[in-house]
C-alpha positions, 0 to 999 in steps of 0.5 A: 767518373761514376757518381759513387764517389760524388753526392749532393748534400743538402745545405747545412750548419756543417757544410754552409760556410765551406761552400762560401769558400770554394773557388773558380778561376779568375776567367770563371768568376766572371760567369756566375754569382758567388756561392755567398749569394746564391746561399743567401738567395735561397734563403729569401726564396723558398723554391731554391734548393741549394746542396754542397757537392762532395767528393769522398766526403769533402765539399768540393761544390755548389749547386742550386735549381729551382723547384717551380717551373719558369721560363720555357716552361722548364725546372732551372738550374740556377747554379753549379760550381767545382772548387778549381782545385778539382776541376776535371775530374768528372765530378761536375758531371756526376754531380750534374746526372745526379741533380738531373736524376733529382730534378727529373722526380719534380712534378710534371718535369719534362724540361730542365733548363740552364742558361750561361755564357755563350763563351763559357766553353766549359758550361757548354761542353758539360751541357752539350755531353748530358743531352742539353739542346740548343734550341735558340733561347736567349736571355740577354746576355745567357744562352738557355739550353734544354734537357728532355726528361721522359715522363 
């Protein structure tokens, strides 16, 4: 899918409360924070960006990265998420090139990072198909993967 059909709002009064209530499956809740939390999380802390995912003008996800470089000397994405109910439709993946086109503009980015499960098969596959690397970065539980950006 091309991203002309998907965007990345910023959090908002309208769009807040509809991010709270998308939905994984079961299998996928296990992976990550709700989108409750991570809302709350940046509010409390303020390098978080956290945008609502549309898809023809309808919240269909959640996103979050980090404007302050962390480990591995990398911009993390904290989180990303698509409603269950639209899942497989490409939409994480333009909504992920779309993040990575904003990420990329950060001052001296050169290294995207996200960590998941290691059995989270569909994280990988999304990851794996944008030219994330797997260098070996662990961090308990998480496996931290590496995107390139060109100066």
């Amino acid at each position: 899918m091309s991203t002309d059909k998907v965007k990345l709002v910023e959090l908002n009064t309208e769009n807040w409360y509809e991010c709270c209530k998308l939905e994984l499956t079961r299998e996928q809740s296990e992976y990550i924070e709700s989108n409750a939390i991570s809302i709350a999380q940046s509010k409390f802390e303020s390098s978080l960006i956290p945008l609502a995912i549309y898809f023809e003008e309808k919240v269909v996800g959640f996103l979050m990265y980090n404007t302050e470089k962390e480990e591995l000397d990398g911009y993390w994405v904290f989180r990303i998420m698509i409603d269950k109910n639209f899942q497989g439709k490409g939409i994480g993946k333009a909504a992920t090139k779309l993040m990575i086109s904003d990420m990329s503009k950060l001052p001296n980015a050169k290294k995207i990072v996200v960590g998941y499960h290691s059995e989270n098969k569909e994280a990988h596959n999304l990851y794996s198909s944008l030219g994330f690397i797997d260098n070996g970065d662990r961090f308990g539980k998480e496996m931290a993967v590496i995107k390139y950006v060109n100066d």
